[in-house]
C-alpha positions in Angstrom: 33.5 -129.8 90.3 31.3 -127.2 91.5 28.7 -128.7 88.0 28.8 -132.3 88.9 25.7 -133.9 91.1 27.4 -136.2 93.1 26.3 -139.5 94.4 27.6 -138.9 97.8 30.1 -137.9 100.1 33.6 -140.1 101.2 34.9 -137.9 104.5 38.0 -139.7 105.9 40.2 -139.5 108.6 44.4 -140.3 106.6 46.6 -140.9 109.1 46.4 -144.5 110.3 43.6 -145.0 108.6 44.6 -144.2 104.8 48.5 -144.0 105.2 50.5 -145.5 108.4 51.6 -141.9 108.8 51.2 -140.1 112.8 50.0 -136.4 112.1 53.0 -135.2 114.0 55.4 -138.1 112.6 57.5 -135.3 111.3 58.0 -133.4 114.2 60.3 -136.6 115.5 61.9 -136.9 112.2 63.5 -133.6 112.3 63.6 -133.8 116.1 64.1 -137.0 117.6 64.5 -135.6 121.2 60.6 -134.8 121.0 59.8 -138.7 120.7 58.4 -139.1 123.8 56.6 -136.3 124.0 55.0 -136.6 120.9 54.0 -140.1 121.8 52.0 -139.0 124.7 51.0 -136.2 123.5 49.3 -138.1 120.6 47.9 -140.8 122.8 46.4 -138.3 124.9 44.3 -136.9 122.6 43.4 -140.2 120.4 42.0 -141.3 123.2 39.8 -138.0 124.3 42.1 -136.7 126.8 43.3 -133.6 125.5 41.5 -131.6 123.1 43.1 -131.6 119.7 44.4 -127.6 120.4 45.7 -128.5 123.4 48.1 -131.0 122.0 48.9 -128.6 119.3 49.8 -125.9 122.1 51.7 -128.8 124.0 53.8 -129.3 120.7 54.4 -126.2 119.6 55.8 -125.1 122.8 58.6 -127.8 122.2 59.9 -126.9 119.0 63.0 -124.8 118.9 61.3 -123.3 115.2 58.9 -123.9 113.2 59.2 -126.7 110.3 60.5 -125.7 107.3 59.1 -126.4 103.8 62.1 -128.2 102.9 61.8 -130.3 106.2 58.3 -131.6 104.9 59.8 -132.3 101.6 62.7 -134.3 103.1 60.6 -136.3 105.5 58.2 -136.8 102.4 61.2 -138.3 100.1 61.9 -140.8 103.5 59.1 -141.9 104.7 55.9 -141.0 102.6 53.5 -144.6 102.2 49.9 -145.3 102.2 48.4 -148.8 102.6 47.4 -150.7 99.9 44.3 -149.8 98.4 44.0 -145.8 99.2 45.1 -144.8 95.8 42.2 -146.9 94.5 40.0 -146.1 96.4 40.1 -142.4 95.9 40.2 -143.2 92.2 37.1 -145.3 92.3 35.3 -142.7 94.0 36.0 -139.8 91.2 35.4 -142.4 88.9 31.7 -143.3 90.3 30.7 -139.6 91.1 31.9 -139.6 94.8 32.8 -137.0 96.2 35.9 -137.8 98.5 37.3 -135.9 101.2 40.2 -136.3 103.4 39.3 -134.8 107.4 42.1 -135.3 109.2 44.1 -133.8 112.1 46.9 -133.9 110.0 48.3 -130.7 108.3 47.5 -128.3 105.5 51.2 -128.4 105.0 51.8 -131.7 105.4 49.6 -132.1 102.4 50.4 -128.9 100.1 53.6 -130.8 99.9 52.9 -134.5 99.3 50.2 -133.3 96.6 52.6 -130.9 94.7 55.0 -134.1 94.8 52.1 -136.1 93.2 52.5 -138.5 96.1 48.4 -139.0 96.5 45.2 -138.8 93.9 43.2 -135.8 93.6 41.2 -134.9 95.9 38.0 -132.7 96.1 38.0 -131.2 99.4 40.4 -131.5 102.4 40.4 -130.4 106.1 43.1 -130.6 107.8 45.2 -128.5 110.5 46.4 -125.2 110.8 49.7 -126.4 112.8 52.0 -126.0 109.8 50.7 -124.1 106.8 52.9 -122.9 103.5 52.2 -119.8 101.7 51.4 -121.7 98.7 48.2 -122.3 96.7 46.5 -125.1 98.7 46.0 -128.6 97.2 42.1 -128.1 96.6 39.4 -125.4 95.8 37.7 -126.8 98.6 39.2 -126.3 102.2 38.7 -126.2 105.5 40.2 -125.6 108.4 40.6 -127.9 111.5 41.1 -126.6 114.9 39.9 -129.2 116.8 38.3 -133.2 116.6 34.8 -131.6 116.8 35.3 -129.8 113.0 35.6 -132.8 111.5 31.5 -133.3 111.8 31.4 -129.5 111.0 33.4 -129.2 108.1 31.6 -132.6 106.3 28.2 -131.1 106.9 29.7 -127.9 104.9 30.4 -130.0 102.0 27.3 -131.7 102.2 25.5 -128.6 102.1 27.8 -127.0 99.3 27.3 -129.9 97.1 24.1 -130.9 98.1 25.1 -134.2 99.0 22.8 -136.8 101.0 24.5 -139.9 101.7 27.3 -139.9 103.6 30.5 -142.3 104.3 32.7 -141.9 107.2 36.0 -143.4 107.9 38.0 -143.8 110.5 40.2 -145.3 112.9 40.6 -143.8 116.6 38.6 -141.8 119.4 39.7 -138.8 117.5 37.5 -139.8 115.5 34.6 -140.5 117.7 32.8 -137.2 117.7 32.4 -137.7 113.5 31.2 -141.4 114.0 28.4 -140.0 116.8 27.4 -137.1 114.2 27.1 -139.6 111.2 25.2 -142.4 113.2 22.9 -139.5 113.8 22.2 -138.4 110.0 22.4 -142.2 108.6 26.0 -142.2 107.7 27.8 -145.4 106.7 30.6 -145.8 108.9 33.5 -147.7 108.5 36.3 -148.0 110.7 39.6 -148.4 108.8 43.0 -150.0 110.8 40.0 -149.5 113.6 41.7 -148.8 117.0 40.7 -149.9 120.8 40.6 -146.1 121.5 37.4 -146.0 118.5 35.6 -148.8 120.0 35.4 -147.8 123.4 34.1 -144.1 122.3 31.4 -146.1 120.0 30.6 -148.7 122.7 29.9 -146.3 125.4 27.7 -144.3 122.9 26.1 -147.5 121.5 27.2 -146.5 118.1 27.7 -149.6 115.3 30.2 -149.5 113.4 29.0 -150.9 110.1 31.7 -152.1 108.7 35.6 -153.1 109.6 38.5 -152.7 107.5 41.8 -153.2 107.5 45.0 -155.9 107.5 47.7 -153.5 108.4 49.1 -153.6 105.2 45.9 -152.9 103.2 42.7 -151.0 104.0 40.6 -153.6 101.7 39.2 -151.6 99.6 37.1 -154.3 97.7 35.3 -154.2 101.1 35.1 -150.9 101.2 33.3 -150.3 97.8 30.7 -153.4 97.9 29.9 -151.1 101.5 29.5 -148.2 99.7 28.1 -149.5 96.9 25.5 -151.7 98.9 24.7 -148.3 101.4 23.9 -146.2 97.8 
């Protein structure tokens, strides 16, 4: 990977946005008691009213132990999905000399799991939590850590420069993402908002930030949209 000149640089947000999937979805599948908290905990900082360590701190205080590997795996066996269109749009990227990257709030073990189970494409870079991590190699040779909303603009300007990578497309869905949308609109980015949420369009109206293009059914991110966008912003 490290040879290859790509065209340009796919940093997406996954949960709700690639795969129905909550970032702490499996915290109420092994404990259903911590529904409601989890709910509230999630809206809170979706919609920029906790900082994304503050909700991890909430959580963590709740859980009687940490998950277990074989927890993940379980929940992954259940209730792993992705809308239609994900896979192929990560494979049309490799194919056309994208680089794509998942940036997400979800977590490093989350996805050391669901790749070793060969439940999504290859990826080239991810960035993702440090809630739950395995001591296992990770998914990618390109990782970051994400300790709050605000590294999601951080970590894709650290693959831009590592790859030397120009052109830029952002997706995503909710306020958490907000702070990446702001930073793109400010370099030129191309931003899409995938299953787009209330929560993103009020952070972008109040910022006077267009979002360029909307996709999204709820069963299928539309990904023939998504490539004449990308294809038309190269």
């Amino acid at each position: 990977m490290e040879e290859l000149r790509f065209r340009a640089l796919v940093s997406s947000d996954w949960n709700e946005c690639l795969s129905p999937a909550r970032p702490f979805d499996i915290l109420t599948f092994v404990y259903p008691q911590l529904e409601e908290v989890v709910e509230e905990t999630f809206l809170l900082y979706t919609g920029n009213r906790l900082s994304y360590s503050g909700a991890v701190e909430r959580l963590r205080a709740r859980l009687p132990r940490p998950i277990t590997q074989e927890e993940v795996d379980r929940y992954l066996h259940e209730k792993f999905s992705l809308y239609t269109g994900t896979q192929e749009l990560i494979r049309w990227c490799r194919e056309n000399r994208i680089l794509f990257m998942i940036n997400t709030t979800g977590w490093f073990g989350y996805f050391q799991r669901a790749f070793a189970a060969s439940l999504i494409p290859a990826v080239d870079c991810l960035s993702a939590s440090t809630f739950l991590v395995f001591d296992q190699p990770f998914p990618t040779s390109c990782h970051y850590p994400l300790e709050e909303i605000e590294d999601k603009p951080k970590n894709t300007a650290y693959v831009m420069e590592r790859y030397s990578i120009e052109k830029v497309v952002i997706i995503g869905d909710s306020g958490g993402d907000g702070p990446h949308f702001e930073w793109g609109r400010g370099i030129g980015a191309l931003l899409i908002g995938s299953m787009t949420k209330l929560s993103l369009e009020r952070y972008c109206s109040m910022r006077n930030i267009s979002i360029d293009v909307k996709v999204g059914d709820g069963e299928s991110i539309e990904v023939e949209k998504i490539v004449a966008a990308i294809e038309s912003f190269l």
